[in-house]
Structures are given as C-alpha cells and as structure tokens.
gemmi code that builds the backbone of each chain (N, CA, C; Angstrom):
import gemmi

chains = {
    "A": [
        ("UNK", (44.495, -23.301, 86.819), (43.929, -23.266, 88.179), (42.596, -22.513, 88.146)),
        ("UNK", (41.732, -22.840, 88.603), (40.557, -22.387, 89.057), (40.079, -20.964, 89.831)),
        ("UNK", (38.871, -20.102, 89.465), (39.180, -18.589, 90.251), (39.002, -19.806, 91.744)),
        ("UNK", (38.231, -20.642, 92.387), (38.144, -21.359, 93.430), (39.060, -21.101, 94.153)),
        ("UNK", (39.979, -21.756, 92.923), (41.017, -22.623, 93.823), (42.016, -21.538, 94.236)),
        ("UNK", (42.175, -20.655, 93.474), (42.743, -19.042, 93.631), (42.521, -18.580, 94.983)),
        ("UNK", (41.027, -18.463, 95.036), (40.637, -17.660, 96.136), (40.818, -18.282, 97.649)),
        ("UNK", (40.605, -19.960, 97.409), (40.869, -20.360, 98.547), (42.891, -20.351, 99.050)),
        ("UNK", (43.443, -20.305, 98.131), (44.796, -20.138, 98.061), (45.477, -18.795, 99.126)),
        ("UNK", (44.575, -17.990, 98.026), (44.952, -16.236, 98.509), (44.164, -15.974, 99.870)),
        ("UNK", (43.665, -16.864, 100.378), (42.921, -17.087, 101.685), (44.105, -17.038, 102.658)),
        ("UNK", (44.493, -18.465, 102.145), (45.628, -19.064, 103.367), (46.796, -17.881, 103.200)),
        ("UNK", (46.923, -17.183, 101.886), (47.991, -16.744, 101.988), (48.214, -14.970, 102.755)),
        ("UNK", (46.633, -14.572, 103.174), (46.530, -13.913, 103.553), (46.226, -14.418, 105.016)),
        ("UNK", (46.577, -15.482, 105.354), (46.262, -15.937, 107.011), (44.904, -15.683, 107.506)),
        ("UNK", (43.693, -15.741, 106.361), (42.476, -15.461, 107.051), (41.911, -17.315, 106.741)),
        ("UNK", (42.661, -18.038, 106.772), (42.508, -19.675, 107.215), (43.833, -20.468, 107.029)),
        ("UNK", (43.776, -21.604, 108.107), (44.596, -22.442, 108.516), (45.179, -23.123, 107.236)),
        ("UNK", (46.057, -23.892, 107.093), (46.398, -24.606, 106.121), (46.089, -25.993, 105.960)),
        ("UNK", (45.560, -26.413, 107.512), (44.117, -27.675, 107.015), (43.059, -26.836, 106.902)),
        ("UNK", (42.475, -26.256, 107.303), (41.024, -25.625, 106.219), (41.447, -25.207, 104.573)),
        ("UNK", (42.172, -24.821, 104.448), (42.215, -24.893, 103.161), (42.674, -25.984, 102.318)),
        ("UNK", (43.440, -27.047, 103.121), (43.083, -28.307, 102.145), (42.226, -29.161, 101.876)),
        ("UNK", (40.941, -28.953, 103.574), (39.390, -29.300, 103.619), (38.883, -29.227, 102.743)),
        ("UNK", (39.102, -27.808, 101.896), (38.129, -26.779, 101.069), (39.019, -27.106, 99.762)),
        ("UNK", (40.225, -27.356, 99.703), (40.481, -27.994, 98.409), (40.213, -29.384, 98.400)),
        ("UNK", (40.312, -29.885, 99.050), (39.400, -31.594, 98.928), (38.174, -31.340, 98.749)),
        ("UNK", (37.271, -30.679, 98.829), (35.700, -30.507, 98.937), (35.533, -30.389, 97.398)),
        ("UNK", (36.620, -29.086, 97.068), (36.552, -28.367, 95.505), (36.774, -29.584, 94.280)),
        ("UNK", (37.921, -30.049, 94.985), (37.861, -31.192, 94.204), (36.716, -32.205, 93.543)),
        ("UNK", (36.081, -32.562, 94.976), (35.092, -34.028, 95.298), (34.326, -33.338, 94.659)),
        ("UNK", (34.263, -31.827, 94.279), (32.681, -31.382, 93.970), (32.596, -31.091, 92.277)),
        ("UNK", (33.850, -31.332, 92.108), (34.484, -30.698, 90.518), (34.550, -31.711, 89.838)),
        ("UNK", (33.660, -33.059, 90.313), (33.713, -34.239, 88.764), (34.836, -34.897, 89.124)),
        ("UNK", (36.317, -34.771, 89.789), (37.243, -35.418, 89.797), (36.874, -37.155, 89.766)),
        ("UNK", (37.348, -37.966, 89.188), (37.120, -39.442, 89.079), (37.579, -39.735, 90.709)),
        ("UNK", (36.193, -40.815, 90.897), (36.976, -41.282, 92.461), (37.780, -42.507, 92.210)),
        ("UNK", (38.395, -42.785, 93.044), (39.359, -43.689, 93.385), (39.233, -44.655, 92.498)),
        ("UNK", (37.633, -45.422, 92.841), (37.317, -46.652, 92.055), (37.665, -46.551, 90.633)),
        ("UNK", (37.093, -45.585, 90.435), (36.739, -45.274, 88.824), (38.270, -45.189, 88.525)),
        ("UNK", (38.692, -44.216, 88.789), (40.374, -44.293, 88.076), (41.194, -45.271, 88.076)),
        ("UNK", (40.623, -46.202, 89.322), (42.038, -47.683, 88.874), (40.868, -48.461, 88.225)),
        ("UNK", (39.635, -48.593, 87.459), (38.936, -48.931, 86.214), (39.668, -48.892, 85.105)),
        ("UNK", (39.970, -47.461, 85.044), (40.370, -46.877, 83.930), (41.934, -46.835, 83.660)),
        ("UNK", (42.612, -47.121, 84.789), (44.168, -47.217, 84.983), (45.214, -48.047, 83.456)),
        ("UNK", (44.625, -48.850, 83.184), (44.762, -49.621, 82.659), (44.781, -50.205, 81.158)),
        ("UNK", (43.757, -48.817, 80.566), (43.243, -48.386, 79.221), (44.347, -47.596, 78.754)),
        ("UNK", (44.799, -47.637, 77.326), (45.829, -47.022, 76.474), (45.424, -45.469, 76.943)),
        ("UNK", (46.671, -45.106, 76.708), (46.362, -43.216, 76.684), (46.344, -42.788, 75.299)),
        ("UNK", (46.302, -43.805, 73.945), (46.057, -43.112, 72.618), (46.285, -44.429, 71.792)),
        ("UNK", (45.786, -44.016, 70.683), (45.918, -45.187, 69.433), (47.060, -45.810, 69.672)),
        ("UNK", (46.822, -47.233, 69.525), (48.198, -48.380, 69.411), (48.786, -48.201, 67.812)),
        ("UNK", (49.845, -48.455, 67.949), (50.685, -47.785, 66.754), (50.719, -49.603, 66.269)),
        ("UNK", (50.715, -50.606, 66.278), (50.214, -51.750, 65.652), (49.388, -52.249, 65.972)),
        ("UNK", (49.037, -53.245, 65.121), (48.286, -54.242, 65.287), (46.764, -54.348, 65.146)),
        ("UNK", (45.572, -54.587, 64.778), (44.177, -54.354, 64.823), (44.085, -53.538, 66.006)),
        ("UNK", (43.349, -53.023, 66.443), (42.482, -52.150, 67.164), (41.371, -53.237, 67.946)),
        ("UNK", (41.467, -53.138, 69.073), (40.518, -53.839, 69.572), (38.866, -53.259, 70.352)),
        ("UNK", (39.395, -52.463, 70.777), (38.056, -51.561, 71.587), (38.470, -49.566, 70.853)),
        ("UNK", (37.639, -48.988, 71.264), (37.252, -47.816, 70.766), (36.859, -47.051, 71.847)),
        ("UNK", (38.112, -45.937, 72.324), (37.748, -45.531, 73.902), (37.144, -44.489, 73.460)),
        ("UNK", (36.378, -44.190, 74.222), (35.879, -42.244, 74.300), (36.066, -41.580, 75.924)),
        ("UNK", (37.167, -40.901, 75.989), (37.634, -40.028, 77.129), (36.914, -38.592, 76.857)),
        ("UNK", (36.422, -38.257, 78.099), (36.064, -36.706, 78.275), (36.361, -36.383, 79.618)),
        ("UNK", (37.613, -35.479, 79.354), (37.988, -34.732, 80.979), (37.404, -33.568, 80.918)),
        ("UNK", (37.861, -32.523, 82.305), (36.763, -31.565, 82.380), (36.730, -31.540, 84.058)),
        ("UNK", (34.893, -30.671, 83.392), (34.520, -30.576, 84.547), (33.623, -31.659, 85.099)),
        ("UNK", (33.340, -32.827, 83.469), (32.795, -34.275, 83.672), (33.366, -35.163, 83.353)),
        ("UNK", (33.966, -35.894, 84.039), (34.187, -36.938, 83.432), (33.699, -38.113, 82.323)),
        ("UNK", (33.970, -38.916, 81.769), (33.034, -39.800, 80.964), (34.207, -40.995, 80.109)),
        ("UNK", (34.422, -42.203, 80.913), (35.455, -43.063, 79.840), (34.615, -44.391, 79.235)),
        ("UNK", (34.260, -44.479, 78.343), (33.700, -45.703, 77.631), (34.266, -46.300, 76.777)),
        ("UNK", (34.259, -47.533, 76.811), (35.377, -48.387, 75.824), (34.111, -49.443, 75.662)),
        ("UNK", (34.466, -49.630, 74.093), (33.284, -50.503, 73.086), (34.379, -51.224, 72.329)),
        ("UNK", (33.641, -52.720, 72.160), (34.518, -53.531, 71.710), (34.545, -53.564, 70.102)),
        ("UNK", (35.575, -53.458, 69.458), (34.952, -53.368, 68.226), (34.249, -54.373, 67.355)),
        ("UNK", (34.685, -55.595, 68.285), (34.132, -56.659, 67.820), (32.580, -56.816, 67.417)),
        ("UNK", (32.008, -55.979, 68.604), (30.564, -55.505, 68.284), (30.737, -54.682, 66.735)),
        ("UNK", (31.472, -53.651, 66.348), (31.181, -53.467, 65.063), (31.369, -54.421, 64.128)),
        ("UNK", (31.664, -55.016, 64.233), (32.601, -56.334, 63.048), (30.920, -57.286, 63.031)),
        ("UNK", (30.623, -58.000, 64.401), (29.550, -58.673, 64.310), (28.337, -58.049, 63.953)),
        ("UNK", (28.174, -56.706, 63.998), (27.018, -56.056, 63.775), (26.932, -55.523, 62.118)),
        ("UNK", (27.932, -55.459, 61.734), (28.170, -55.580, 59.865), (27.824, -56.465, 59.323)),
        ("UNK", (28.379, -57.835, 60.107), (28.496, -59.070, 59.419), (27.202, -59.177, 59.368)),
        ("UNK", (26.109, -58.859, 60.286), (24.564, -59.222, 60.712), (23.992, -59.086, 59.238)),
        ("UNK", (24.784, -57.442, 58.903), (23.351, -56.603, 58.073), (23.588, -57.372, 57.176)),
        ("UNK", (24.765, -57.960, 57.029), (24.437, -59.202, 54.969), (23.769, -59.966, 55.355)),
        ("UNK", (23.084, -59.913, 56.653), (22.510, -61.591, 56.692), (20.837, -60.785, 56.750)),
        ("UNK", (20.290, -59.847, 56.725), (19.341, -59.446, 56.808), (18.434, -59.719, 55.799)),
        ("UNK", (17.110, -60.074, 55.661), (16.555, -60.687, 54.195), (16.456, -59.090, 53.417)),
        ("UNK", (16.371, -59.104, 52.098), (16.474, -58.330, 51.613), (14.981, -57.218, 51.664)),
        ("UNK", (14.320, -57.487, 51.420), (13.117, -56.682, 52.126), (13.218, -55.761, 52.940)),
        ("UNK", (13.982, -56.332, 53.925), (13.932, -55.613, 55.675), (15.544, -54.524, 55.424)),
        ("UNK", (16.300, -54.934, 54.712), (17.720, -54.262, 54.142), (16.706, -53.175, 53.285)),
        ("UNK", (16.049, -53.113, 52.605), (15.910, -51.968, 51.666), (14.959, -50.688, 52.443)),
        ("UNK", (14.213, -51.435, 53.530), (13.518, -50.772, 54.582), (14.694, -49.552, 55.197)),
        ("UNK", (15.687, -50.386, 55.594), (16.698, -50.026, 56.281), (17.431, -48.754, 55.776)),
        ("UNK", (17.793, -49.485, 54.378), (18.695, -48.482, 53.672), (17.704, -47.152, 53.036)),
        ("UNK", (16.563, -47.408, 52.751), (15.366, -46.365, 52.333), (15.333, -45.321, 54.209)),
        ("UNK", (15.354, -45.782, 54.811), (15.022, -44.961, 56.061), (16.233, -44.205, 55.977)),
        ("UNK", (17.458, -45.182, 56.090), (18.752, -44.349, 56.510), (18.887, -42.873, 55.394)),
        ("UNK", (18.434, -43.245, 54.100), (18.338, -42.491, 53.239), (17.352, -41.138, 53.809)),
        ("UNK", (16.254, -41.522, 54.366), (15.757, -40.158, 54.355), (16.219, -39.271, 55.234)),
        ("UNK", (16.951, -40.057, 56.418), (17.836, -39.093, 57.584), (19.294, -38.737, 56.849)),
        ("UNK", (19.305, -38.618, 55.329), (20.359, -38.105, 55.186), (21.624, -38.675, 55.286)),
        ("UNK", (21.385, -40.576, 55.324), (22.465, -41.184, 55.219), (22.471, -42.402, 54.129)),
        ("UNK", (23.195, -41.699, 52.780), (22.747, -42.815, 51.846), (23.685, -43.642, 52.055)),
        ("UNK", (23.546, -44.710, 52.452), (24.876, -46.058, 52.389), (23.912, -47.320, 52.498)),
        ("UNK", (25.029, -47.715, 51.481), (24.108, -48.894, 51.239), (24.729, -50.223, 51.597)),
        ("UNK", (24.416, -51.012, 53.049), (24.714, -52.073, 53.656), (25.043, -53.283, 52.818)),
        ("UNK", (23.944, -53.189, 51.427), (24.262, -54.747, 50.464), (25.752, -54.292, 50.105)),
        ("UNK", (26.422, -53.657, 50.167), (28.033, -53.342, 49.530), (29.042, -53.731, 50.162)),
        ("UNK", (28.792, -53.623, 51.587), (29.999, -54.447, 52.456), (30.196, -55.684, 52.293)),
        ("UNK", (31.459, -55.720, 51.663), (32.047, -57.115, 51.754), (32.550, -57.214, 52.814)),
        ("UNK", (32.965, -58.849, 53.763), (33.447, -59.083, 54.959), (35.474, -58.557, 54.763)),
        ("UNK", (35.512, -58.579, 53.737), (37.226, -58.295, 53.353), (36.968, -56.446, 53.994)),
        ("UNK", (35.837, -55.604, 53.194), (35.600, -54.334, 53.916), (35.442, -54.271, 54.800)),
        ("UNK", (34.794, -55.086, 56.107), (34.813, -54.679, 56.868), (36.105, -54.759, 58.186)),
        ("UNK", (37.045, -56.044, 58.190), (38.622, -56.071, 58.405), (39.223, -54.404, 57.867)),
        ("UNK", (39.111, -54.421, 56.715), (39.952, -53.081, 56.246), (39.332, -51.735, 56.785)),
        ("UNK", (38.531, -52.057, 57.370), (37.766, -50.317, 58.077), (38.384, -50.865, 59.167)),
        ("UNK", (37.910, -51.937, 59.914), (38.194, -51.940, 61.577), (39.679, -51.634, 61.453)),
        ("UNK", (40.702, -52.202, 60.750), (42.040, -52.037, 60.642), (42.387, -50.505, 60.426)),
        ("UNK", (41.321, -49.850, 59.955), (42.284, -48.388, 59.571), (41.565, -47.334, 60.660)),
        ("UNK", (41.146, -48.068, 61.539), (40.578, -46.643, 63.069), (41.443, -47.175, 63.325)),
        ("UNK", (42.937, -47.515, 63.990), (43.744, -47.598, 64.157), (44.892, -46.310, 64.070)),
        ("UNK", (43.815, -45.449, 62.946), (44.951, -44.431, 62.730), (44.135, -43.444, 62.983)),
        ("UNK", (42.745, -43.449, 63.426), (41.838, -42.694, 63.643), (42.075, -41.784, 65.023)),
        ("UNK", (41.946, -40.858, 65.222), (41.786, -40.227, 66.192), (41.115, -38.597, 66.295)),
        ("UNK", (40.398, -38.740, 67.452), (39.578, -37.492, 67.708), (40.228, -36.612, 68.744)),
        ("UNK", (40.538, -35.459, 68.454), (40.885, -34.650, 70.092), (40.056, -33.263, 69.868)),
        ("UNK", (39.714, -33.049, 71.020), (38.388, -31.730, 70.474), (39.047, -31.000, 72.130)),
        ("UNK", (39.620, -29.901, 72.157), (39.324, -29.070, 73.929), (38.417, -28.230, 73.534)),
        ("UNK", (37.525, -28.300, 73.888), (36.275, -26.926, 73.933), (36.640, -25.790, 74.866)),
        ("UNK", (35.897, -24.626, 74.800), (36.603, -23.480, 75.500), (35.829, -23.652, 77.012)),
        ("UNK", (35.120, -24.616, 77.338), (34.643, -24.726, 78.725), (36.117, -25.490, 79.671)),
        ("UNK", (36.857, -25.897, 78.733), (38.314, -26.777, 79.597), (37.569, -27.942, 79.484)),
        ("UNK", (36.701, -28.431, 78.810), (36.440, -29.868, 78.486), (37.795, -30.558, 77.175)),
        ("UNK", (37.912, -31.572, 77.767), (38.769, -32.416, 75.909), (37.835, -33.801, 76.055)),
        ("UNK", (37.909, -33.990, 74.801), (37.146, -34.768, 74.508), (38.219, -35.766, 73.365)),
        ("UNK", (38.278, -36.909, 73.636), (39.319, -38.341, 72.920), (38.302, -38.941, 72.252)),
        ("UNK", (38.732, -39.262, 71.019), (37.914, -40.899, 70.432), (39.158, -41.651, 69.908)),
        ("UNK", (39.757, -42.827, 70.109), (40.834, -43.339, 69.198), (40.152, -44.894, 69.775)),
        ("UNK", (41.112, -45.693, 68.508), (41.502, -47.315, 68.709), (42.517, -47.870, 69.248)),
        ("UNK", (42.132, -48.888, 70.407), (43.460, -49.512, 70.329), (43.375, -50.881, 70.995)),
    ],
    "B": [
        ("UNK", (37.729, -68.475, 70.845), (36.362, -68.615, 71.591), (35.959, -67.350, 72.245)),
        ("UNK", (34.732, -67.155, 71.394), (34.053, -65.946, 72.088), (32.973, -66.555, 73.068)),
        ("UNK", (33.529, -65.928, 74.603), (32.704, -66.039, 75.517), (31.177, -64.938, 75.519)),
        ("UNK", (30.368, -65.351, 75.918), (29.015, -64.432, 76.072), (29.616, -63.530, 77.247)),
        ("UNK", (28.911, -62.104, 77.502), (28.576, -61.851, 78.434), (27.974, -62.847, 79.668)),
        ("UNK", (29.180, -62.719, 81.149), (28.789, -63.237, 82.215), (28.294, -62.498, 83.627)),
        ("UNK", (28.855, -61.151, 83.253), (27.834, -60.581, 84.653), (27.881, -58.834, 83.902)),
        ("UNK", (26.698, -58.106, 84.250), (26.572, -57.121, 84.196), (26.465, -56.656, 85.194)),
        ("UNK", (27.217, -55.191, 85.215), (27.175, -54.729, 86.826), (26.947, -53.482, 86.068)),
        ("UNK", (25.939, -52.308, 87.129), (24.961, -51.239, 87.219), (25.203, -50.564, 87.857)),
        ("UNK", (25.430, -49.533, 88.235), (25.454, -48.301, 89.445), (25.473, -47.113, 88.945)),
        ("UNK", (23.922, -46.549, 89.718), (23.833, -45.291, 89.424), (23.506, -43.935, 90.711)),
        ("UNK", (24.719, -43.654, 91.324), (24.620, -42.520, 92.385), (24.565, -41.149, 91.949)),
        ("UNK", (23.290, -40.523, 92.533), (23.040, -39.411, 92.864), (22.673, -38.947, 94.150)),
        ("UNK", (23.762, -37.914, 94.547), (23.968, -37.757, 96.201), (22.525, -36.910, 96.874)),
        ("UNK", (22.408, -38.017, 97.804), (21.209, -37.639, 98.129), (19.804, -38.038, 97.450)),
        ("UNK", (19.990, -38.929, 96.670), (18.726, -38.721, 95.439), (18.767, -40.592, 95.520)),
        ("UNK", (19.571, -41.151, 94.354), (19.952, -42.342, 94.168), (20.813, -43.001, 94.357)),
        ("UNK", (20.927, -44.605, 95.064), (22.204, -44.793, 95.011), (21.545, -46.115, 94.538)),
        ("UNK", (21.646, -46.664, 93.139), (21.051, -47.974, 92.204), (22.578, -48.527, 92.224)),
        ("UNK", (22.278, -49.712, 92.886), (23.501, -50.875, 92.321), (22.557, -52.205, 91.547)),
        ("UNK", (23.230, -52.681, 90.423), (22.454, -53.764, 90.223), (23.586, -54.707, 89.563)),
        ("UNK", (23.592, -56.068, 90.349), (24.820, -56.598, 89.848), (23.778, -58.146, 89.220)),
        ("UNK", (24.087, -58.317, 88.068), (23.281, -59.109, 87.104), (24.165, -60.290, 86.718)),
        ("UNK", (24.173, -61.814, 87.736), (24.892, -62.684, 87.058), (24.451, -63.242, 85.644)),
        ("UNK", (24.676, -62.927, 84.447), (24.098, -63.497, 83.155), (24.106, -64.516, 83.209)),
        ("UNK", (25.306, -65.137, 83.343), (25.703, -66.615, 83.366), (24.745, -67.826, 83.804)),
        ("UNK", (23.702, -67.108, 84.690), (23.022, -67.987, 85.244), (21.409, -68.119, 84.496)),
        ("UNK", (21.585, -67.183, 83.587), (20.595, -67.079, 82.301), (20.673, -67.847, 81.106)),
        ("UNK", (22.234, -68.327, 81.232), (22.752, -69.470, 79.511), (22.112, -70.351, 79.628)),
        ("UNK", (21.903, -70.978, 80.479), (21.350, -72.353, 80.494), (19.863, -72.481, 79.647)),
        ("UNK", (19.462, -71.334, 80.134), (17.882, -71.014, 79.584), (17.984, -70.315, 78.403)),
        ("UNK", (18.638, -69.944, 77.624), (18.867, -69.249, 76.733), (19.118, -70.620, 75.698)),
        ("UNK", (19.956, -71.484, 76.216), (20.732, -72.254, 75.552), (19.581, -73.509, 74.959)),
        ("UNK", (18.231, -73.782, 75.588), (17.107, -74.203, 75.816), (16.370, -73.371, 74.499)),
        ("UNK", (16.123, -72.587, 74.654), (15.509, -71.379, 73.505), (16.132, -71.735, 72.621)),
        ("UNK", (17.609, -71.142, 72.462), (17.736, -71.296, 71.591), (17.929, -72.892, 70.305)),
        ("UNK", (18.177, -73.529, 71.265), (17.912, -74.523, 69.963), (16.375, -75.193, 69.578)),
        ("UNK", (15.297, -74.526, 70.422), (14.088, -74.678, 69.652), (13.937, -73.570, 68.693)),
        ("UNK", (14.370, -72.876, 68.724), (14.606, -71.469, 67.755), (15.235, -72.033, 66.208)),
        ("UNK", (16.896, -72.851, 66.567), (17.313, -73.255, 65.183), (16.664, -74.289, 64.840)),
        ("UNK", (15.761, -75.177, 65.433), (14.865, -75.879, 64.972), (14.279, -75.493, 63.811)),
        ("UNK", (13.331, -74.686, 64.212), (12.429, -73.741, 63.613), (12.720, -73.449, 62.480)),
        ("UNK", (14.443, -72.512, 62.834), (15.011, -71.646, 61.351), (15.254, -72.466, 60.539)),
        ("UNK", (16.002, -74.005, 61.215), (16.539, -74.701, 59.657), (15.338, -75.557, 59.085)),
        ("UNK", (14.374, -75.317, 59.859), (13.030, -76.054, 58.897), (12.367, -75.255, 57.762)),
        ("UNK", (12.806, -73.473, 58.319), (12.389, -72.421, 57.139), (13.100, -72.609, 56.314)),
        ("UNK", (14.729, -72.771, 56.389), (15.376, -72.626, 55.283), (15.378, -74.271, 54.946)),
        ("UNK", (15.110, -74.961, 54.840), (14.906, -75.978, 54.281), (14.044, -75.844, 53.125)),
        ("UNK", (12.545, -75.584, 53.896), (11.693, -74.901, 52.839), (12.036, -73.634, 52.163)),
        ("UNK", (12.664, -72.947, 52.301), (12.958, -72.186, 51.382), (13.491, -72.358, 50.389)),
        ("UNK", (14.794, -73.522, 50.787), (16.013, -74.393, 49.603), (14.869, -74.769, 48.786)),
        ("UNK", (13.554, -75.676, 49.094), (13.092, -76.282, 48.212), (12.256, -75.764, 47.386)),
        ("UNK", (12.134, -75.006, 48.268), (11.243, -73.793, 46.989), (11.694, -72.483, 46.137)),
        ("UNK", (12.884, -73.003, 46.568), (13.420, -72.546, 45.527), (13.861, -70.685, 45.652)),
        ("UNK", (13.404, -70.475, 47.131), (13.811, -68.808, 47.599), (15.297, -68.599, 47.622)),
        ("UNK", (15.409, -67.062, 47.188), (17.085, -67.201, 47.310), (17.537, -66.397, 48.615)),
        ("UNK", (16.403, -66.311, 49.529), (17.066, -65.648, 50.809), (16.438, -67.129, 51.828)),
        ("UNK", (17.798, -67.633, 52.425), (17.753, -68.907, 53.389), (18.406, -68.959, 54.238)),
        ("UNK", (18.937, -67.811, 55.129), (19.838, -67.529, 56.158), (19.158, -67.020, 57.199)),
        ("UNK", (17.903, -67.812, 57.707), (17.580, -67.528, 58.687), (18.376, -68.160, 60.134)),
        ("UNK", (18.605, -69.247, 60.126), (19.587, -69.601, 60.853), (21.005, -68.730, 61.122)),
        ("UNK", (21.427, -68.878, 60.345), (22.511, -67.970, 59.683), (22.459, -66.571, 60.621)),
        ("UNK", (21.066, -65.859, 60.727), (20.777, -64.722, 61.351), (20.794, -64.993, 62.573)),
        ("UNK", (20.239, -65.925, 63.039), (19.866, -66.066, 64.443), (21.560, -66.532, 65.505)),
        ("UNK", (22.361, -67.195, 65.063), (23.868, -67.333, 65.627), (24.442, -66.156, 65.606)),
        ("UNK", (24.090, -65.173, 64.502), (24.752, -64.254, 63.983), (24.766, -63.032, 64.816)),
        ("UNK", (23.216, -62.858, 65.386), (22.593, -62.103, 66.362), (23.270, -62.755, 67.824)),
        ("UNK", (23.229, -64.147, 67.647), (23.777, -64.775, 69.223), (25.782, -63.572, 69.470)),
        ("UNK", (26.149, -63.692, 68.202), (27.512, -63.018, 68.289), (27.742, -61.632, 68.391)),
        ("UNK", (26.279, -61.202, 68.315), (26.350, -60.094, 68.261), (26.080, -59.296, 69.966)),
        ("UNK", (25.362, -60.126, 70.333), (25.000, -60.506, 72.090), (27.114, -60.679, 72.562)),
        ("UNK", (27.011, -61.560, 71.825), (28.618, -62.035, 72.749), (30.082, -60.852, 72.630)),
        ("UNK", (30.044, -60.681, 71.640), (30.443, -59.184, 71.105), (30.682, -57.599, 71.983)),
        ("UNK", (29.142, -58.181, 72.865), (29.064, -56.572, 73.831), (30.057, -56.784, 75.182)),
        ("UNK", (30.355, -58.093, 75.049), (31.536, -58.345, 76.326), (32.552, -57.673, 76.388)),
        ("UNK", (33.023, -56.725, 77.331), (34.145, -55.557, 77.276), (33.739, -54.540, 77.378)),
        ("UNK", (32.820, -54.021, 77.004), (31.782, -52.077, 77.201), (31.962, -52.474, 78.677)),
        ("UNK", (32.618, -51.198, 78.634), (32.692, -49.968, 79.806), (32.323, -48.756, 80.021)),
        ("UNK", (31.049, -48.240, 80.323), (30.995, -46.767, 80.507), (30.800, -45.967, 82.071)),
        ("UNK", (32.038, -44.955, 82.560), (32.010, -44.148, 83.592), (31.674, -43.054, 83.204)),
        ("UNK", (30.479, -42.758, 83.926), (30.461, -41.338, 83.868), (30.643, -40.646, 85.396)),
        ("UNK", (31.111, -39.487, 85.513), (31.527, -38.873, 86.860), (30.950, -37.132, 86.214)),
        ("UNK", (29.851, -37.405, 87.296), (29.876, -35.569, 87.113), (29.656, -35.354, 88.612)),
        ("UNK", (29.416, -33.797, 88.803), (29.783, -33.410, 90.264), (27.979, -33.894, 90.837)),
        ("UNK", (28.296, -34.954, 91.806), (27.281, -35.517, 92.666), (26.554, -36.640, 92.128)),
        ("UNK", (27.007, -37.118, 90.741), (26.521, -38.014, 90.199), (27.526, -39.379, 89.152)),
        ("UNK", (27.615, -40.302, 89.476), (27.964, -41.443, 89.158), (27.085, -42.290, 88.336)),
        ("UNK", (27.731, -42.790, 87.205), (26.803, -43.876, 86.487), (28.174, -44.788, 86.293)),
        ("UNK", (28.213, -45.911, 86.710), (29.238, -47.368, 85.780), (28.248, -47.775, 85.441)),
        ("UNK", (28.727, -48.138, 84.131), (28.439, -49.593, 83.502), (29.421, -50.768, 83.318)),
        ("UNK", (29.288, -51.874, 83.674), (30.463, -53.085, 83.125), (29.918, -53.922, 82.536)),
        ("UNK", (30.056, -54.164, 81.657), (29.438, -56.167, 81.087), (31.165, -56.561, 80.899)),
        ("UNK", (31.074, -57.626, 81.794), (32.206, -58.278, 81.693), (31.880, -60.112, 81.202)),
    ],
}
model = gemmi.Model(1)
for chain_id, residues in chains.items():
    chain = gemmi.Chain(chain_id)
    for i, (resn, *xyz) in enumerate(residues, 1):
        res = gemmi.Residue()
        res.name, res.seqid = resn, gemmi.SeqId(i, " ")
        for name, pos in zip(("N", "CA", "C"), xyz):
            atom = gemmi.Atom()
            atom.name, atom.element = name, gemmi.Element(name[0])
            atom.pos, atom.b_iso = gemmi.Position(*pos), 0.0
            res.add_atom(atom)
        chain.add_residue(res)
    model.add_chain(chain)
structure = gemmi.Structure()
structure.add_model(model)
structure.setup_entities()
C-alpha cells in the first residue's frame, strides 16, 4: 500500500473525511498512478500470464507493472522473416553489416544462420523468461508464448 | 496464408496537451502496392536473369524483394500500451 493511500485511509479513520471522499481520492490516486484504463486492460485480457509450456512460441510479450504501465507483444514471426531476409542480403551489404555490428561490440556473423537455426532459436524462447522487480515496485516480464 | 497488415490504429493522449488518434485503413493501400510491386519483380527478375548469365553468384534479388514483402506481413499482431500517469500511447497493427 502506498504512504497515499495510508494517509488518505488514516483520514477516514480518524473521521476528518467522509467515506465517499475518500473513495473520490482513492479513485483519483488510482487514475493518477498509471493504473491501465478499462480499454487497455480488456486489450490485454487475453494475453498469456507466462511462457506456454508447449508448442512454438508465437509472439514475445514485454509486461511492465508499476507505477507505468507498458504491454507489447511482437510477433515472432517478424523474427523468423527478418533472419530469413539477412541470407538473402548480397554479400557486400552483409559484410557492411556484420563489420558495423562488429565495431558496436557485436561480433555475429549473419552468413551462419541456417533456416534449421533459426526454427531451433524461435523454438527454445519458449523456455526463455525475464522477471526483473526493481526497488521502485516496478516488474518488468519478457517471455514466449 | 500470411495476411499483410490491414489497419493500423494510433493513439497518443496527453491530458491536457494531446489527444492524436490516427486510424490507418492499410488495406486500402494493397491495391497500389500490389501495382508497384510487380513492376518491381519485373525489374528484379530481369537483374537476376542477367546475373544467371553472367555468370554472378549473388541472384536473389527477387528473392529479397517477397522476402522484405514478408517481412512487412510479419508485423501483423504488434501491440504496444503504454499507460503512464496522464499519458497514453496504443499501438495496434492488426
């Protein structure tokens, strides 16, 4: 609970406000605290609450509760088609690629993915999962499902 | 069958500040796209033609250009909410 939500509590409970003003003032605290509105939560109603225990993985949610909200779901299909791209890239423009990624400190080299690798990665975030609570009362999710 | 993206929908509220809705039928963009693009694979399979004959061993320009089309069709399903206090962003491509 919140010092807020405390204080407006120990309000009512000291009879220095009504018990609709203080649910005014907890509806306000709320509306003002990031809570997801209505819309947004039956959006989101509907999305797994954690990795599917079979089957491929289809999208890749990222949940952040809190004091912000934030739910994004990416299809993974976009990763699958966006792999498949880089073998198709002429080789020139691939070594550009892989020379840049290299100097930011990411040596991987795109000519190596086979299409069999890239099934066997999308298949194993399936078992992937992120949970982070930071000490602000934020959590933060990444999983597949 | 992978469908393309058919509508993108936009909204970005800030209370008091912004309230951006933008609802984007795509669908009504294929037609013209669909126009492009096959003067486009025109084009590519006349490069890689010439390329076959000359003998280059990179000829997937075509190849690239569908490849990129799937990669467009692919983004169908992103969802992003963001909710902070006084401010709203959705995104949908459905």
């Amino acid at each position: 609970m919140t010092e807020d939500r405390k204080r407006i509590l120990g309000l009512l409970a000291e009879g220095k406000i009504t018990a609709d003003e203080a649910d005014s003032l907890l509806d306000a605290l709320g509306s003002s605290a990031g809570e997801p509105s209505p819309a947004s939560a039956s959006r989101t109603a509907d999305w797994p609450k954690g990795p599917s225990a079979t089957g491929a993985p289809k999208f890749m949610y990222v949940k952040i509760t809190g004091k912000d909200t934030v739910d994004v779901k990416v299809p993974l299909g976009l990763l699958r088609a966006g792999l498949k791209l880089t073998s198709l890239i002429p080789p020139q423009a691939m070594d550009q690629i892989n020379d840049s990624m290299g100097e930011h400190g990411m040596s991987f080299d795109f000519n190596n993915l086979k299409p069999e690798d890239i099934e066997e990665l999308i298949s194993s975030l399936r078992e992937m999962e992120v949970n982070i609570d930071t000490n602000e009362g934020d959590n933060v999710r990444v999983f597949c499902a | 069958m992978i469908l393309p993206p058919l509508v993108i929908n936009v909204r970005v509220y800030e209370a008091d500040k912004t309230d951006f809705h933008l609802w984007l039928p795509l669908f009504l963009l294929w037609p013209l796209l669909l126009v492009i693009l096959a003067l486009v694979l025109v084009v590519t399979l006349l490069v890689d033609f010439v390329s076959f004959i000359s003998g280059n061993r990179y000829r997937h320009f075509t190849l690239l250009v569908l490849n990129s089309l799937l990669l467009l069709a692919a983004v169908r399903g992103t969802h992003a909410h963001v909710n902070k206090p006084n401010t709203l962003v959705d995104v949908d491509i459905y």
